[in-house]
LUMVEXSE-102087 format. One record per atom (N, C-alpha, C): residue in three letters; x, y, z; atom name. Coordinates in pm, 1 decimal, padded with zeros to 6 digits. Layout:
# LUMVEXSE-102087
<node residu="ALA" x="X" y="Y" z="Z" atome="CA"/>
...
END
This chain:
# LUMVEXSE-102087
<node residu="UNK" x="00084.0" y="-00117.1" z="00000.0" atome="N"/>
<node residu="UNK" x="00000.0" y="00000.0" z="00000.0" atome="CA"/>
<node residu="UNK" x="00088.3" y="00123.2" z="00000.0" atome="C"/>
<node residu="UNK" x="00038.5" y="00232.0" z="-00055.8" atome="N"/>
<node residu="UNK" x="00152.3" y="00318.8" z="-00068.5" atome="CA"/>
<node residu="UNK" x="00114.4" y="00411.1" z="00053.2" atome="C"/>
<node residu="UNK" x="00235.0" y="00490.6" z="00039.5" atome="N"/>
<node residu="UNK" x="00255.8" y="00550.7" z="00186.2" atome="CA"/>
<node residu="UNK" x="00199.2" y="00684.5" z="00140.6" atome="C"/>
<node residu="UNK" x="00123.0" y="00758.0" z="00270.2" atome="N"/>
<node residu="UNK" x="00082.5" y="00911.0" z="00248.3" atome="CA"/>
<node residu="UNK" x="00162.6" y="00979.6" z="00218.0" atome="C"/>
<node residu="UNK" x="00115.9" y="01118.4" z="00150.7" atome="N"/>
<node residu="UNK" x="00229.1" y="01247.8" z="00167.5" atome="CA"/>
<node residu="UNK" x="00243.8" y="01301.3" z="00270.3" atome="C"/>
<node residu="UNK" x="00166.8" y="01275.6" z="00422.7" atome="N"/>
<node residu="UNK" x="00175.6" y="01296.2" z="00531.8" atome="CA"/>
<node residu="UNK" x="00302.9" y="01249.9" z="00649.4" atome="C"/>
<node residu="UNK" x="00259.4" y="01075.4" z="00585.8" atome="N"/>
<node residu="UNK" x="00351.7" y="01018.1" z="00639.0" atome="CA"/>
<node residu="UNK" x="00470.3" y="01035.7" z="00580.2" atome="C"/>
<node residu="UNK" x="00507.1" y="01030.8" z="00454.0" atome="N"/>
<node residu="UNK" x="00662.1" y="01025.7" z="00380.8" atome="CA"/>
<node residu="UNK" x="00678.0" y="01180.5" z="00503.0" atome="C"/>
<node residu="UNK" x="00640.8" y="01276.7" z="00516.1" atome="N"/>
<node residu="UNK" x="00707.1" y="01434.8" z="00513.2" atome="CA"/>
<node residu="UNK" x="00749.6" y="01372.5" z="00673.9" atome="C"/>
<node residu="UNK" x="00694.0" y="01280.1" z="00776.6" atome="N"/>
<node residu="UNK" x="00739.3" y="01232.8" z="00884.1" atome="CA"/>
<node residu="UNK" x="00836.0" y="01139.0" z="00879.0" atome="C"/>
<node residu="UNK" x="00887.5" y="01081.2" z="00770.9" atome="N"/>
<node residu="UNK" x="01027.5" y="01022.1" z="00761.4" atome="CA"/>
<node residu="UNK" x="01123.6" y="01068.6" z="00745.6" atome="C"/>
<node residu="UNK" x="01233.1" y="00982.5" z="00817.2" atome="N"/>
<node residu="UNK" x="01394.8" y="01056.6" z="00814.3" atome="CA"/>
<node residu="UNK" x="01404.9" y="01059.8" z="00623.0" atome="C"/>
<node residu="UNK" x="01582.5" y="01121.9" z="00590.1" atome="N"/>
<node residu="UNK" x="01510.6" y="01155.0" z="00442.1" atome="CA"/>
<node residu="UNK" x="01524.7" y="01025.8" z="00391.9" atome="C"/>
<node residu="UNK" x="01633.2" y="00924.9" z="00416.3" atome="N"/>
<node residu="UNK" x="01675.9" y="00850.6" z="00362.0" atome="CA"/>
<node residu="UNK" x="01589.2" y="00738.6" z="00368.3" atome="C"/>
<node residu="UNK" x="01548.8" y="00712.6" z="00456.7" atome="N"/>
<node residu="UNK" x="01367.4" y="00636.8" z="00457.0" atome="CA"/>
<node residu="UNK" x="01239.7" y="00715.1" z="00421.1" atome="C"/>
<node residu="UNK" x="01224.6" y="00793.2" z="00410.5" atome="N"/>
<node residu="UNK" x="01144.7" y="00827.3" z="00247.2" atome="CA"/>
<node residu="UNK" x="01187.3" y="00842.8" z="00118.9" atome="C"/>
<node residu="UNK" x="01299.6" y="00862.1" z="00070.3" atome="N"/>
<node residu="UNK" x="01335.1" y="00802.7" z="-00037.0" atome="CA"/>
<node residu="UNK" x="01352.1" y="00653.4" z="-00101.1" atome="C"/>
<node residu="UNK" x="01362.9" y="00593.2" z="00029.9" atome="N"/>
<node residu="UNK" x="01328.8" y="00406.2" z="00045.3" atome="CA"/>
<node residu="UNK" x="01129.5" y="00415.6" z="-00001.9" atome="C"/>
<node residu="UNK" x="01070.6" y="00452.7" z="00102.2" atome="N"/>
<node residu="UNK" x="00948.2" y="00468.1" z="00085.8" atome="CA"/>
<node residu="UNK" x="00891.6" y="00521.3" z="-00093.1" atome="C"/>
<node residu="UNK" x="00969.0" y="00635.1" z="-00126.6" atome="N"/>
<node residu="UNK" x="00880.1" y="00683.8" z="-00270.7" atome="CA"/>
<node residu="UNK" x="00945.8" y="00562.0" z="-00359.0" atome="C"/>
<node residu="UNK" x="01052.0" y="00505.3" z="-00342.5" atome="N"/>
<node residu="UNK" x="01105.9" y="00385.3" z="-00409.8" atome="CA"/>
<node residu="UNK" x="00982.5" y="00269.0" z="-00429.6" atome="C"/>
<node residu="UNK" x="00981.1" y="00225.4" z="-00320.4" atome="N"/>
<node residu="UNK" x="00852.4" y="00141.0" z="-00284.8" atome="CA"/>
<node residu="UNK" x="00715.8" y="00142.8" z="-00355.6" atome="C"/>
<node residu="UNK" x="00671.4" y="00317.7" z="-00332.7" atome="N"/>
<node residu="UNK" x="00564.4" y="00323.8" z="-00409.2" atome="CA"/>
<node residu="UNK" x="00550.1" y="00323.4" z="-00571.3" atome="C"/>
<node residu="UNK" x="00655.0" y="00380.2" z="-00610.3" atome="N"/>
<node residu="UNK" x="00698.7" y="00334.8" z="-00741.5" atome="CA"/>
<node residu="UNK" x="00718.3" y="00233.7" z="-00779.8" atome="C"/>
<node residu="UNK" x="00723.0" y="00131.2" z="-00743.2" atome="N"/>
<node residu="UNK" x="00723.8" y="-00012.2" z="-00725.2" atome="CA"/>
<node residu="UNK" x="00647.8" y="-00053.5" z="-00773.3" atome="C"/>
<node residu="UNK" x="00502.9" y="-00040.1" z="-00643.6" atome="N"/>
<node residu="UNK" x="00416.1" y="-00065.4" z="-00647.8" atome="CA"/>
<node residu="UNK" x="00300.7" y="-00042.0" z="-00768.5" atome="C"/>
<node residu="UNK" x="00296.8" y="00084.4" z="-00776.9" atome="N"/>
<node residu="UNK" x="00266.7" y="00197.3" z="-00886.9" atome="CA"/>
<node residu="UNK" x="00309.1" y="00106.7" z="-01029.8" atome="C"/>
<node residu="UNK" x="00464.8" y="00075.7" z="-01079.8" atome="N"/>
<node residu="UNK" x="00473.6" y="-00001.4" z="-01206.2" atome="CA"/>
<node residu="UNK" x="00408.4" y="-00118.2" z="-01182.7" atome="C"/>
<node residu="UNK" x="00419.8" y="-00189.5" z="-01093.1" atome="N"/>
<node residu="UNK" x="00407.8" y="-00333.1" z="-01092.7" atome="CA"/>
<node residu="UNK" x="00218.5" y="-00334.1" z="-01151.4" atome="C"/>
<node residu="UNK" x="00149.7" y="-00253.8" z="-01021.9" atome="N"/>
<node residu="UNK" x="-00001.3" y="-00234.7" z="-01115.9" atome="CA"/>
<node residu="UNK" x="-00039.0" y="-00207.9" z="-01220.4" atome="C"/>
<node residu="UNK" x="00073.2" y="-00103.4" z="-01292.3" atome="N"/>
<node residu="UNK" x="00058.4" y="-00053.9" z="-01458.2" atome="CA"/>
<node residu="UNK" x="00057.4" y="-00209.2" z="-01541.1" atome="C"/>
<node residu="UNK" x="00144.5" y="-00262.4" z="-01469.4" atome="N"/>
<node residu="UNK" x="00184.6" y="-00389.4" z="-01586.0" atome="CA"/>
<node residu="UNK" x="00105.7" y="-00473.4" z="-01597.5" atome="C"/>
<node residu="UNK" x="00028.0" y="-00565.0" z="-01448.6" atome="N"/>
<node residu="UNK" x="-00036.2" y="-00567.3" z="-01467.9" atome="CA"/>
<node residu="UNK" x="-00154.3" y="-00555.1" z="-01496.8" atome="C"/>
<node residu="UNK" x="-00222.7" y="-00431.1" z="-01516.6" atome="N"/>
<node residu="UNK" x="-00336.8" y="-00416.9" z="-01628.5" atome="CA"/>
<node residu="UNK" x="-00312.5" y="-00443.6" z="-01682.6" atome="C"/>
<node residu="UNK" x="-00192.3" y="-00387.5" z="-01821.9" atome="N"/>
<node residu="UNK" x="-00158.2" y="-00395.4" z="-01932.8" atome="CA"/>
<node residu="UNK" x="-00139.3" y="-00549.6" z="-01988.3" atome="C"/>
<node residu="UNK" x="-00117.4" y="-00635.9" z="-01885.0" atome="N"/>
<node residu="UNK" x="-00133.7" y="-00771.8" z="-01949.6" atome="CA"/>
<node residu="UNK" x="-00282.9" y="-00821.5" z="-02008.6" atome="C"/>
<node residu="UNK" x="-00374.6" y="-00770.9" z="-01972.0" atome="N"/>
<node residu="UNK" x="-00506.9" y="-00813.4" z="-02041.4" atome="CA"/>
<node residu="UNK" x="-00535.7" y="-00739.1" z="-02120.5" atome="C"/>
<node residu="UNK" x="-00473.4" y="-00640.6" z="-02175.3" atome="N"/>
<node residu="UNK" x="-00497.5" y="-00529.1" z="-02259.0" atome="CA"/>
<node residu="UNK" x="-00452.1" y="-00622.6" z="-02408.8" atome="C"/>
<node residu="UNK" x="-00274.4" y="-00659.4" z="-02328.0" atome="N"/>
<node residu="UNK" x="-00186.1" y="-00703.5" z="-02435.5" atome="CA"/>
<node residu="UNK" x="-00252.2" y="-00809.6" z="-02516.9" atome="C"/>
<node residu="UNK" x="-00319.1" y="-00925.0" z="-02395.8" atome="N"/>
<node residu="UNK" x="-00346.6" y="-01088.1" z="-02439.2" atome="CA"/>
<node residu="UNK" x="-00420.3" y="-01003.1" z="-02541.5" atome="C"/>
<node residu="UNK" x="-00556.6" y="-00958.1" z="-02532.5" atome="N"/>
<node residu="UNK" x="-00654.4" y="-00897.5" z="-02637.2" atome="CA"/>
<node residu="UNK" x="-00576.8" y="-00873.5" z="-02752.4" atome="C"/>
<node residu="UNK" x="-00503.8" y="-00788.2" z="-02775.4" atome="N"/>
<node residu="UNK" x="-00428.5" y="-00786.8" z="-02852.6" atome="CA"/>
<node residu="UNK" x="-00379.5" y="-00865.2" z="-02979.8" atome="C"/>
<node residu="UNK" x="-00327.9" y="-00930.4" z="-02903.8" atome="N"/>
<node residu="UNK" x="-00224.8" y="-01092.1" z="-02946.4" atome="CA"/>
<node residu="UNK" x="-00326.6" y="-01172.3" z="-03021.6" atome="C"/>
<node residu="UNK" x="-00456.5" y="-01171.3" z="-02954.1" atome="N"/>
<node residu="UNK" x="-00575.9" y="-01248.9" z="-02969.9" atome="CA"/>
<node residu="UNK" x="-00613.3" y="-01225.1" z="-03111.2" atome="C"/>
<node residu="UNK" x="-00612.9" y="-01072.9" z="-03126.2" atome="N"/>
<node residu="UNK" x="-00688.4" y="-01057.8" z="-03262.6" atome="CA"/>
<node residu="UNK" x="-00561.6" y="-00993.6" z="-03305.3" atome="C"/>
<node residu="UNK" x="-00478.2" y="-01015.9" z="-03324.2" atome="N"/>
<node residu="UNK" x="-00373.5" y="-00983.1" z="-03422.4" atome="CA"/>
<node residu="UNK" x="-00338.0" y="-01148.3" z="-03489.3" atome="C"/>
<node residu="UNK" x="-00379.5" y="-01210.7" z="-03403.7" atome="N"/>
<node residu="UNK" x="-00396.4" y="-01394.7" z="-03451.2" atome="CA"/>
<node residu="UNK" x="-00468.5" y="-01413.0" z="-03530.5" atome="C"/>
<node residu="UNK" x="-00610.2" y="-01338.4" z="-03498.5" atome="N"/>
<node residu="UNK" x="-00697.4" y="-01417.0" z="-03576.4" atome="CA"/>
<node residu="UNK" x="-00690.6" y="-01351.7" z="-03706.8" atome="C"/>
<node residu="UNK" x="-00666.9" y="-01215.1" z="-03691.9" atome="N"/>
<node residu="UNK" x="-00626.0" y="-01104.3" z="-03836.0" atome="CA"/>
<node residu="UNK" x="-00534.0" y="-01224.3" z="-03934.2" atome="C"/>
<node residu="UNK" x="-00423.2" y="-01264.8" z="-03896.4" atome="N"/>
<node residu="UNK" x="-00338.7" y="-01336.1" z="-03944.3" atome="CA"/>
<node residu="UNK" x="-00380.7" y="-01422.6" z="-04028.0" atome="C"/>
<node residu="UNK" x="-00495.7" y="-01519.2" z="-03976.4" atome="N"/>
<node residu="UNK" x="-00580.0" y="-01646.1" z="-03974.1" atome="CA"/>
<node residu="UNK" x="-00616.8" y="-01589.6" z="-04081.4" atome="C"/>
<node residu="UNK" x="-00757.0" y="-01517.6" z="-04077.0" atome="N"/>
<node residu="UNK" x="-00852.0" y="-01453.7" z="-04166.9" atome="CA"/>
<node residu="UNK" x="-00768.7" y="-01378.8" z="-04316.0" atome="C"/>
<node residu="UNK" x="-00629.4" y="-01331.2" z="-04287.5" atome="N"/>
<node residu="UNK" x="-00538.4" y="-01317.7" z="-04379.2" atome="CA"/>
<node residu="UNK" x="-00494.9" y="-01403.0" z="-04516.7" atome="C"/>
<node residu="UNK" x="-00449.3" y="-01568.6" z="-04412.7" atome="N"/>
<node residu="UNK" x="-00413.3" y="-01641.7" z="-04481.8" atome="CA"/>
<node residu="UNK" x="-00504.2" y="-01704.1" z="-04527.5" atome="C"/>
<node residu="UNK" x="-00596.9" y="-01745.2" z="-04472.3" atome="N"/>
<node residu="UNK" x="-00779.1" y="-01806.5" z="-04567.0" atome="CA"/>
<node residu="UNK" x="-00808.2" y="-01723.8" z="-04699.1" atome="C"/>
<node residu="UNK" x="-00770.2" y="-01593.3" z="-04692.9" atome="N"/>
<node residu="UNK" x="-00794.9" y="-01494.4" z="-04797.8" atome="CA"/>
<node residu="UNK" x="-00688.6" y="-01536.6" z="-04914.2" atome="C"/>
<node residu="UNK" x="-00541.6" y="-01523.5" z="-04864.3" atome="N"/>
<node residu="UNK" x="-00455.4" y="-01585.5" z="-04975.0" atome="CA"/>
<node residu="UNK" x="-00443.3" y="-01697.2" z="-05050.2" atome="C"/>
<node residu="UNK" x="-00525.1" y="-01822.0" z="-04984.9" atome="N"/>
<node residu="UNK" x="-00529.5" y="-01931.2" z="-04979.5" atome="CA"/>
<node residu="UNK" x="-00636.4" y="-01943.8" z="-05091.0" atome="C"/>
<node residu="UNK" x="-00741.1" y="-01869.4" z="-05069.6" atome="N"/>
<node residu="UNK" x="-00885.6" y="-01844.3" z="-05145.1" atome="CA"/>
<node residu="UNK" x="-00853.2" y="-01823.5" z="-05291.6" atome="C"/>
<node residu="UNK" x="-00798.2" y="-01708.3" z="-05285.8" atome="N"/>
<node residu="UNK" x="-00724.4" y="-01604.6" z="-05398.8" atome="CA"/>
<node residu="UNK" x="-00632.5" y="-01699.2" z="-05504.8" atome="C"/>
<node residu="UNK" x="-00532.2" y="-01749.7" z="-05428.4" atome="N"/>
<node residu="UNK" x="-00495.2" y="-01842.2" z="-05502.0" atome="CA"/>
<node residu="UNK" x="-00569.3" y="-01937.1" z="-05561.2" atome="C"/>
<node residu="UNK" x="-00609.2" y="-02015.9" z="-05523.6" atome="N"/>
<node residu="UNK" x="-00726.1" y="-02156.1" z="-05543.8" atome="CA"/>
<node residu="UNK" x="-00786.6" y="-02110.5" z="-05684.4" atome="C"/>
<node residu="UNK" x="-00850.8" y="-01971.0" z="-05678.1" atome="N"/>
<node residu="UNK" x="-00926.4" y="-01885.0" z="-05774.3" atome="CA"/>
<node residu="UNK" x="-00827.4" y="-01908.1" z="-05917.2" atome="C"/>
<node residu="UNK" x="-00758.2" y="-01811.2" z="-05902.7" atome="N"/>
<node residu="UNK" x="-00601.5" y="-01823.8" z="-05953.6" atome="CA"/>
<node residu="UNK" x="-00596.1" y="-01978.6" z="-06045.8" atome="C"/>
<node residu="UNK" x="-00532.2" y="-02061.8" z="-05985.8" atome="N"/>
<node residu="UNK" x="-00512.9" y="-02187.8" z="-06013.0" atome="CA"/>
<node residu="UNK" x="-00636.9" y="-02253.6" z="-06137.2" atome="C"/>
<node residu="UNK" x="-00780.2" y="-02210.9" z="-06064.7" atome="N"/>
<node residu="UNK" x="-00873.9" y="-02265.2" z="-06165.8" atome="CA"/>
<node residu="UNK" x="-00894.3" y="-02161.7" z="-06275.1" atome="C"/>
<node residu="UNK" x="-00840.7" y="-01992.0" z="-06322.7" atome="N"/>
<node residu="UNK" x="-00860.8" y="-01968.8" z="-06410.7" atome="CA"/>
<node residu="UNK" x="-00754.7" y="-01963.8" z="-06507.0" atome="C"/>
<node residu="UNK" x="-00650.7" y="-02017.4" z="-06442.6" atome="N"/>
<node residu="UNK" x="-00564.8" y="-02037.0" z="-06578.1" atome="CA"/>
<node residu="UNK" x="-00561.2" y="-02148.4" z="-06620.1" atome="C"/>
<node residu="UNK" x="-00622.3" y="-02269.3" z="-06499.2" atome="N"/>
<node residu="UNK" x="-00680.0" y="-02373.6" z="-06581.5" atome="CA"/>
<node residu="UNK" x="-00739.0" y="-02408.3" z="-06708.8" atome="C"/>
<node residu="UNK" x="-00813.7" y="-02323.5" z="-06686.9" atome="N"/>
<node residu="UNK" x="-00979.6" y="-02295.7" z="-06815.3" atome="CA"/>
<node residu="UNK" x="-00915.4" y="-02248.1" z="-06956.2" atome="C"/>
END
């Protein structure tokens, strides 16, 4: 839990600079994790983009193939 601006101004200095360390800590460590369910989402449909990509090339070709057949 992070520490007040009350309490840090009641610490010696060198233990509130330990302390704003801490909360910064704390502070990234929560950024990150949010950002991990942000990321998975991400990943998720940058997959399936991929997927839906290669079905398209795959298609295209096939097309391809049967009109120079003819």
């Amino acid at each position: 839990m992070s520490y007040r601006k009350k309490t840090l101004r009641q610490l010696q200095p060198m233990t509130r600079r330990y302390a704003r360390l801490v909360n910064q800590a704390e502070s990234l460590t929560r950024k990150l994790k949010n950002m991990t369910e942000e990321i998975d989402r991400l990943e998720s449909d940058s997959r399936a983009l991929a997927t839906w990509n290669e079905q398209r090339r795959k298609e295209h070709y096939r097309k391809e193939v049967q009109r120079n057949a003819e």
